[in-house]
C-alpha positions in Angstrom: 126.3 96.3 103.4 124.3 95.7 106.1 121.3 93.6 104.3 124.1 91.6 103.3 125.2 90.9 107.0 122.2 90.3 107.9 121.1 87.9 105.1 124.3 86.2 105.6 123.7 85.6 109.7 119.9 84.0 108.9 121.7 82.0 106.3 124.0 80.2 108.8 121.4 80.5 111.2 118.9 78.4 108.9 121.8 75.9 107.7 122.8 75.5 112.1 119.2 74.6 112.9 118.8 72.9 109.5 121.6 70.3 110.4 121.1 70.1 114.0 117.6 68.7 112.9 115.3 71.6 114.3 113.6 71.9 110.8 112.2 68.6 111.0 108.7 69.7 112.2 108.5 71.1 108.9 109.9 68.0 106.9 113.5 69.8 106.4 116.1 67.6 108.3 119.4 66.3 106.6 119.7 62.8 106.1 122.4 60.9 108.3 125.6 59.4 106.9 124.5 56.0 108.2 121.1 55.9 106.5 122.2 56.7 103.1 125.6 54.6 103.6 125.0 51.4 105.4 127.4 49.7 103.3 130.4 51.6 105.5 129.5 49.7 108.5 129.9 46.8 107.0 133.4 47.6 105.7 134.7 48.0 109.2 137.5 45.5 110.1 137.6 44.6 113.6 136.1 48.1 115.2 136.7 46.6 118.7 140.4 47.0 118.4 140.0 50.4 117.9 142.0 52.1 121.0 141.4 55.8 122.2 144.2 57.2 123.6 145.7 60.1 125.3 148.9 61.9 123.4 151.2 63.4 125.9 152.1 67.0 124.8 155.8 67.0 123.9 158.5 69.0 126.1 160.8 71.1 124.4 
């Protein structure tokens, strides 16, 4: 039980500093959504309209 623990924790150790790009001095990073998907960007209508706001928590 514990090997499995422990393989399990250097799994999601590997796939943390896999994705967070850490591997890349060995030629292991993941590639980015917009390098393999350009064509996303250019399907955005108007993306200075977008508006960030705040939502106010509701009283009961």
């Amino acid at each position: 039980m514990r090997l499995v623990v422990v393989l399990l924790l250097v799994a999601n150790l590997g796939y943390f500093a896999w994705t967070r790009g850490a591997l890349a001095l060995f030629g292991a990073e993941p590639a980015r959504f917009s390098e393999t998907e350009p064509q996303r960007l250019q399907q955005q209508v108007r993306p200075e309209m977008l508006q960030i706001r705040k939502v106010e928590p509701t009283k009961p």
